[in-house]
Kinemage of the C-alpha trace (Angstrom):
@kinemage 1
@onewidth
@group {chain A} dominant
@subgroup {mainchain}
@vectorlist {calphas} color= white
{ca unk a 1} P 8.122 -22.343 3.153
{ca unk a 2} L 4.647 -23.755 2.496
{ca unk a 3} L 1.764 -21.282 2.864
{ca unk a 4} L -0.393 -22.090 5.809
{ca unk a 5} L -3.539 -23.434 5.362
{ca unk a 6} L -6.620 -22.077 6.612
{ca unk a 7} L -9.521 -23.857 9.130
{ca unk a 8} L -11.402 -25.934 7.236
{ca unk a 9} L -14.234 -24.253 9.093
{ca unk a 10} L -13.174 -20.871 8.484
{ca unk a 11} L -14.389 -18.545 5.440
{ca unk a 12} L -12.548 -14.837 5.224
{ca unk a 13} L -14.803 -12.810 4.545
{ca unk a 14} L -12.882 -9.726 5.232
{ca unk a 15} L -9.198 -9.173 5.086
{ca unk a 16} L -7.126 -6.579 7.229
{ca unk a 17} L -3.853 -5.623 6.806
{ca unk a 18} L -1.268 -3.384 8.389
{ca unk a 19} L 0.865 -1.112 6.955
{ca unk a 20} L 4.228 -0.655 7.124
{ca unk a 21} L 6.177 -4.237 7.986
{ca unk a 22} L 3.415 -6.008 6.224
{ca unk a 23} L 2.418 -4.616 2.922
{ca unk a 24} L 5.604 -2.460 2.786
{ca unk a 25} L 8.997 -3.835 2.801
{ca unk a 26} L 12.902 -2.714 4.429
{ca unk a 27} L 12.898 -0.090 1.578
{ca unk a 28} L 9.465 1.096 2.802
{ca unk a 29} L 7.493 0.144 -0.690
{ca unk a 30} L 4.909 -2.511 -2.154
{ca unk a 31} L 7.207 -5.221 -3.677
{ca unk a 32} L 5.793 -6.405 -6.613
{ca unk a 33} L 4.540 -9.981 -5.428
{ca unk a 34} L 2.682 -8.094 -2.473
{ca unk a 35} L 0.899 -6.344 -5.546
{ca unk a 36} L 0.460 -9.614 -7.274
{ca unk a 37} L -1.158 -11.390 -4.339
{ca unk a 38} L -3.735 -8.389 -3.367
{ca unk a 39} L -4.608 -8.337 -7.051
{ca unk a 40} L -5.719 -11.901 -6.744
{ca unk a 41} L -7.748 -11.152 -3.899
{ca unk a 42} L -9.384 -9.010 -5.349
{ca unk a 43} L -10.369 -11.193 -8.373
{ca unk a 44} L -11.411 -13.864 -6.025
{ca unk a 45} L -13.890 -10.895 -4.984
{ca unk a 46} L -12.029 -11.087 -1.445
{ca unk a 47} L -12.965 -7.534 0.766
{ca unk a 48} L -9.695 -5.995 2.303
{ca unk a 49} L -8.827 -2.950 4.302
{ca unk a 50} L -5.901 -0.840 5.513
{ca unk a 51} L -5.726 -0.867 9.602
{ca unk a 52} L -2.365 1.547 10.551
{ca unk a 53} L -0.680 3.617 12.273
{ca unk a 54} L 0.169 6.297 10.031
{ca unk a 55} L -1.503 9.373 9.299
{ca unk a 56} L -4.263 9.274 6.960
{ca unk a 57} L -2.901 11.222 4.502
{ca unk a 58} L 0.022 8.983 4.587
{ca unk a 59} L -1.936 5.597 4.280
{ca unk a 60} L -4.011 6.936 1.524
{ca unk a 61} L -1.058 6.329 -1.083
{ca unk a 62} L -0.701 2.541 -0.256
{ca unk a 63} L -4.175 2.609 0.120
{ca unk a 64} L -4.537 3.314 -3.863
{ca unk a 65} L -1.647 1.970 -5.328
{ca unk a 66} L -3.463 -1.356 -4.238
{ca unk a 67} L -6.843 -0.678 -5.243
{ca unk a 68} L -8.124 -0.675 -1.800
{ca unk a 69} L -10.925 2.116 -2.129
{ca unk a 70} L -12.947 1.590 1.233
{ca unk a 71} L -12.784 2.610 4.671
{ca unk a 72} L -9.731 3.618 5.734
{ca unk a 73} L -8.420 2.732 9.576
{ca unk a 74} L -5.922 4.884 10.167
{ca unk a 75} L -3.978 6.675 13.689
{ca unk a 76} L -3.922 2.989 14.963
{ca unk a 77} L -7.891 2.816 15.168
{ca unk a 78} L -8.479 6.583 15.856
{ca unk a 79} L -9.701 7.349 12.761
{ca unk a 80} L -11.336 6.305 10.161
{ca unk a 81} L -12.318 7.773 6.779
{ca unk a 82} L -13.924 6.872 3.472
{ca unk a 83} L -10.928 7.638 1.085
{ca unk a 84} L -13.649 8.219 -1.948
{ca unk a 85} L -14.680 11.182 -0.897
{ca unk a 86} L -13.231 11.831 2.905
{ca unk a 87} L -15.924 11.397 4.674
{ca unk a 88} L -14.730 10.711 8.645
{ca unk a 89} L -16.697 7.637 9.323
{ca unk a 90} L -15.425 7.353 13.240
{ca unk a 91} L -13.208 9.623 15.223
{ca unk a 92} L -12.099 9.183 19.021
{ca unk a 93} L -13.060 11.734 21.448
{ca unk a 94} L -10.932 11.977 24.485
{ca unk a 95} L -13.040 12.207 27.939
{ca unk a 96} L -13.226 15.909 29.481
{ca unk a 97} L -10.355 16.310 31.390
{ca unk a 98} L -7.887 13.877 29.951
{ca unk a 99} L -6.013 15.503 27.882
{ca unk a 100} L -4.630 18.513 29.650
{ca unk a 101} L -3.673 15.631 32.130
{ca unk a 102} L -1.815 13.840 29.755
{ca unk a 103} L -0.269 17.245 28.109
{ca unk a 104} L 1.184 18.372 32.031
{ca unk a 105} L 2.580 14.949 32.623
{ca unk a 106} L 4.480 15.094 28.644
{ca unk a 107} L 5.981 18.937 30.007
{ca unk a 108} L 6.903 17.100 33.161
{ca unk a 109} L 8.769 14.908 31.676
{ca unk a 110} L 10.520 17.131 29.211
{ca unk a 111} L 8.568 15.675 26.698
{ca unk a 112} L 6.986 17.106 23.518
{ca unk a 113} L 3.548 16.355 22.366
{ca unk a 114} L 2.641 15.522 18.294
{ca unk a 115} L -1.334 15.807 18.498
{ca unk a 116} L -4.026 14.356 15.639
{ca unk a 117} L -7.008 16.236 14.767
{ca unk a 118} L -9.165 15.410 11.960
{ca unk a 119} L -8.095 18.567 9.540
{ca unk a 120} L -7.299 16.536 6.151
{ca unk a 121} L -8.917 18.907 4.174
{ca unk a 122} L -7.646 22.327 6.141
{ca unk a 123} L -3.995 20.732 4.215
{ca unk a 124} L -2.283 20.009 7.972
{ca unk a 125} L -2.548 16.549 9.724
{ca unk a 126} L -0.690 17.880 13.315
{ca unk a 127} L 0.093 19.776 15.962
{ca unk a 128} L 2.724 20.671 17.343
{ca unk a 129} L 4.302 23.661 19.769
{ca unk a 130} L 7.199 24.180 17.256
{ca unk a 131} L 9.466 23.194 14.160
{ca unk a 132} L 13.232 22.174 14.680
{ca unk a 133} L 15.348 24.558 12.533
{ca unk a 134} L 17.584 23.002 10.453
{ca unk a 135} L 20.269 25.555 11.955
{ca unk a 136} L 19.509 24.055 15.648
{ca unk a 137} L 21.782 21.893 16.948
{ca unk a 138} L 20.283 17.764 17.101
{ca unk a 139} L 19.645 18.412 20.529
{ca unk a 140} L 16.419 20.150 19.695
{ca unk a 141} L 13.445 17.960 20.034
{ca unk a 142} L 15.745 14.908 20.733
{ca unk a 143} L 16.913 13.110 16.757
{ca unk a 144} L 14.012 11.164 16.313
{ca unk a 145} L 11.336 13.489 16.565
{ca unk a 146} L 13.518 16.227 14.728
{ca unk a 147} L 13.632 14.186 11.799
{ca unk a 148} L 10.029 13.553 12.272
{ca unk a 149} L 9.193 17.455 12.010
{ca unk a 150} L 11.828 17.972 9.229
{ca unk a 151} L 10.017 15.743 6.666
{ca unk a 152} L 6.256 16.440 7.323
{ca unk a 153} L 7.337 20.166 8.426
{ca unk a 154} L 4.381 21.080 5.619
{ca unk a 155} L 1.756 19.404 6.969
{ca unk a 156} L 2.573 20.557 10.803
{ca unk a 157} L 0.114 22.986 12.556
{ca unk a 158} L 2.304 25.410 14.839
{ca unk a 159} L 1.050 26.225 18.359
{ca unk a 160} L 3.534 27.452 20.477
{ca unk a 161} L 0.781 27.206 23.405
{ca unk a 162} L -0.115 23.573 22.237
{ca unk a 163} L 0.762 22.067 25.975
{ca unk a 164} L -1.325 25.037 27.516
{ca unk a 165} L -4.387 25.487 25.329
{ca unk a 166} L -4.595 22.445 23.075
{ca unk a 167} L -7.651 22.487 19.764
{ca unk a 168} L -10.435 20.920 20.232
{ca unk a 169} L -10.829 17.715 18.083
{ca unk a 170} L -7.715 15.921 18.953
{ca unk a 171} L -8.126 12.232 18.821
{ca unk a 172} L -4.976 10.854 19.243
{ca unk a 173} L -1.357 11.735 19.579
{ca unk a 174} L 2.599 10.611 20.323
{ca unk a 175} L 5.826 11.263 21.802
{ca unk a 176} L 8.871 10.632 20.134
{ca unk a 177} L 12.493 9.736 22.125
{ca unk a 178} L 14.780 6.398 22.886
{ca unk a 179} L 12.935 3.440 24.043
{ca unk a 180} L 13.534 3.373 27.601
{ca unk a 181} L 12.419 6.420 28.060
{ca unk a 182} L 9.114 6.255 25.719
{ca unk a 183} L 8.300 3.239 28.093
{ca unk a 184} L 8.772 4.982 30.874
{ca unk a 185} L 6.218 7.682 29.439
{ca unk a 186} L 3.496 4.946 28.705
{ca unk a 187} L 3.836 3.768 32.211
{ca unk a 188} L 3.556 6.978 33.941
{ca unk a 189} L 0.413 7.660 32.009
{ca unk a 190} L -1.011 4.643 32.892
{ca unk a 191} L -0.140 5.000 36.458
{ca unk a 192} L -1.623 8.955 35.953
{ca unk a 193} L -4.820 8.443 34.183
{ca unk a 194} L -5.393 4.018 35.069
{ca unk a 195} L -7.816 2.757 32.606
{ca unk a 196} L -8.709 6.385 31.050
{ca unk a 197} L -5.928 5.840 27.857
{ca unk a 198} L -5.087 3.050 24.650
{ca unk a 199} L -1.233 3.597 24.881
{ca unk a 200} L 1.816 1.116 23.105
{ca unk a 201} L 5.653 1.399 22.510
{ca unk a 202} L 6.709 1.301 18.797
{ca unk a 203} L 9.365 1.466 16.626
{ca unk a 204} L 8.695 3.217 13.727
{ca unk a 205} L 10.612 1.583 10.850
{ca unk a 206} L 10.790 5.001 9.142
{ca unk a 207} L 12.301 6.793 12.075
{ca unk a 208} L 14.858 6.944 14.229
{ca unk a 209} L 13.597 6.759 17.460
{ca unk a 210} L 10.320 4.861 19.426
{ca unk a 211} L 6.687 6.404 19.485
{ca unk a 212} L 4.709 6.393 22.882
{ca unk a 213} L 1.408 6.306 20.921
{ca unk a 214} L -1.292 7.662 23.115
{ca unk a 215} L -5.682 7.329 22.457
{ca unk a 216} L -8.804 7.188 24.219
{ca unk a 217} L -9.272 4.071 26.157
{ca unk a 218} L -10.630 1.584 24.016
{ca unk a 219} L -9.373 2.747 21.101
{ca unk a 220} L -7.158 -0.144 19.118
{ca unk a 221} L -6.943 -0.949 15.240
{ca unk a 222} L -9.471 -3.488 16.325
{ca unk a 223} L -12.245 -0.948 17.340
{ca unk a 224} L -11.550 0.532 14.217
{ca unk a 225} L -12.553 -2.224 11.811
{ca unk a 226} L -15.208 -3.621 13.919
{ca unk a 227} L -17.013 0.050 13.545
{ca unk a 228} L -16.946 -0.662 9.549
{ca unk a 229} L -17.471 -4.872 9.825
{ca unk a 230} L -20.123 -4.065 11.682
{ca unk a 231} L -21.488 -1.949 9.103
{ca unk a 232} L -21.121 -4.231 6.240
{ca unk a 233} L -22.760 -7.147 8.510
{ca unk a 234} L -19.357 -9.129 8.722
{ca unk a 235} L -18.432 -10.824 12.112
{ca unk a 236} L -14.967 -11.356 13.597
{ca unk a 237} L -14.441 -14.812 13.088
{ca unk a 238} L -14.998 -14.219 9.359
{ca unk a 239} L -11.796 -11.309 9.628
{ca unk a 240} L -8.362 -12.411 9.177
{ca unk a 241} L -5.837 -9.837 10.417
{ca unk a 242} L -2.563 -9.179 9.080
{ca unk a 243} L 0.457 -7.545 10.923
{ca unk a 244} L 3.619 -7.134 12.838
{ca unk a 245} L 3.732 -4.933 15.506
{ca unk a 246} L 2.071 -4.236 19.327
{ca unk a 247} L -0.473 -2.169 18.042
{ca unk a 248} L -1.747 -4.878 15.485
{ca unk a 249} L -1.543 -7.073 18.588
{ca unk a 250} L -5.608 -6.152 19.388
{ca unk a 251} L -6.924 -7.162 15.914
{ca unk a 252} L -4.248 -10.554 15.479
{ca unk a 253} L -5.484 -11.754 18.596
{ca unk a 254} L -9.579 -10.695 18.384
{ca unk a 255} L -9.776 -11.707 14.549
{ca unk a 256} L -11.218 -15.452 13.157
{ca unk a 257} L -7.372 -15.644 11.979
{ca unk a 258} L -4.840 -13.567 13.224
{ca unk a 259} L -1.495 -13.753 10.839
{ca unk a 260} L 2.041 -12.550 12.027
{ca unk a 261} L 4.168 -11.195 9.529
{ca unk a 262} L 7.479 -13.758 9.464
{ca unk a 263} L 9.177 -10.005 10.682
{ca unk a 264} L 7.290 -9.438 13.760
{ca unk a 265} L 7.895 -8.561 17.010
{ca unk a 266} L 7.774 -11.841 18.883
{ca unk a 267} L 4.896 -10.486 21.186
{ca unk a 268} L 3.275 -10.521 18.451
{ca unk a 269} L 4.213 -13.918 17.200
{ca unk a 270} L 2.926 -15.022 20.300
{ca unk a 271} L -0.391 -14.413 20.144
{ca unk a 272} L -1.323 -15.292 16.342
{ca unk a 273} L -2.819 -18.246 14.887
{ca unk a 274} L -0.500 -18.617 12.313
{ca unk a 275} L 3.314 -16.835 11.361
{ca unk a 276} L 3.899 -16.335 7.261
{ca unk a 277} L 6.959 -14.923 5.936
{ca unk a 278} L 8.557 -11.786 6.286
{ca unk a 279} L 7.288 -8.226 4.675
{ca unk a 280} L 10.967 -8.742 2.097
{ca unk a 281} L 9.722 -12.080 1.241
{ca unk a 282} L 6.496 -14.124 0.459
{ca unk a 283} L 4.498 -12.607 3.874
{ca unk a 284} L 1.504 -11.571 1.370
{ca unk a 285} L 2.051 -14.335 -1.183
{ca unk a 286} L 0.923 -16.796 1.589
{ca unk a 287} L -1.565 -14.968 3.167
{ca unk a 288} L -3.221 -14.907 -0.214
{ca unk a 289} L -2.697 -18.539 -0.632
{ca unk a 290} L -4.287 -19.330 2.417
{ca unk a 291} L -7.490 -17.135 2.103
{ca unk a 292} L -7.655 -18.269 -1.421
{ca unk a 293} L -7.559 -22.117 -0.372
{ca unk a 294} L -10.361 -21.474 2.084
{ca unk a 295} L -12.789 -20.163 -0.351
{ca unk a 296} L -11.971 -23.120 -3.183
């Protein structure tokens, strides 16, 4: 296909790009042309950032193998660090009262809770109220979020009171379990706590079963880089922002170009300015092309 072209009007002055389904392929890695065309970029002197929903510690590796050494948007918006040194930049605060109200309605529901808290250099990056033996039978913790707590078992903090008596710094958090029922979740908080909670639906590709991703109202990718744009003095019609799923759907649609990945969700199709190809093909090849035509 040919690469898109960009506004005549428009100058990218900032670049934002999700994570996994846009600079990662099927095989969850960096193909080589996505290296290629962030390496140009960068020689064109073109300022990108990371906006996903992993973990920090888990976006930091993509994060370097590309070069990208500044702030860091990670938890879907919830937090963001300076990977140079750390340094938590932004964090989102629940409001008093909201999260024991969203831990009762979770144990209602049968439900168990994966909560954030900013504790990257205490070596953990969860909590949780307990880790699936591998002796249990599947049933434990329902497949999805077993296999979740089976690979990052190392970086889990156990609470067995977690539901009860939660930490205090949690900024963010999920529930793991089949789609229909992760939906159901999102709409019974929203019915529970109406305007008070961020909350999407995914599919993570690296996992089994879909995430009801719950934050602070307000809280998006897109609140996330604004806090650094901001910062630098950049506004949003000089941001194009890359992705493919419903929680890139805030920054695709508030961004001077919003870009679907040729992979996305069609949601998410919907609401961007322009569709490139696919995270196993050219998606990054033509984003480059574009940004780079824009600044000739």
């Amino acid at each position: 296909m040919n690469a898109p072209s960009v506004p005549s009007s428009s100058r990218v002055r900032l670049l934002v790009f999700d994570v996994d389904g846009t600079l990662t392929n099927a095989s969850h890695e960096v193909p080589e042309a996505t290296r290629s065309a962030v390496e140009r970029l960068r020689a064109a002197g073109v300022r990108m950032m990371i906006a996903t929903g992993r973990r920090y510690r888990d976006a930091l590796p993509v994060a370097r193998q590309l070069g990208i050494d500044v702030p860091l948007v990670s938890a879907s918006g919830a937090l963001v660090k300076r990977p140079s040194d750390h340094l938590t930049l932004a964090r989102a605060t629940f409001a008093s009262g909201v999260l024991p109200a969203i831990l009762r309605l979770i144990g209602e529901r049968g439900h168990e809770a994966i909560l954030y808290s900013d504790s990257y250099a205490e070596g953990f990056d969860f909590h949780c109220r307990s880790l699936a033996d591998a002796t249990v039978g599947p049933e434990a913790f329902g497949g999805g979020l077993r296999e979740y707590l089976g690979r990052n078992r190392l970086l889990a903090d156990v609470r067995p009171e977690l539901h009860e008596s939660p930490p205090d710094g949690v900024f963010a958090g999920f529930v793991m379990g089949p789609q229909a029922e992760m939906a159901g979740l999102e709409a019974g908080l929203d019915a529970a706590l109406p305007g008070r909670l961020s909350l999407h639906t995914i599919k993570s590709p690296r996992y089994r079963d879909w995430m009801c991703e719950i934050a602070p109202a307000g809280v998006t990718k897109w609140s996330g880089v604004m806090s650094v744009a901001t910062a630098w003095g950049i506004a949003a019609d000089e941001i194009c922002a890359v992705g493919d799923d419903v929680n890139d759907i805030p920054m695709i649609r508030a961004a001077g170009i919003g870009v679907a990945m040729g992979n996305a969700r069609p949601e998410v199709m919907a609401v961007a300015d322009l569709v490139v190809g696919s995270n196993d093909g050219r998606g990054i090849t033509d984003v480059a092309d574009m940004v780079l035509a824009g600044l000739a």
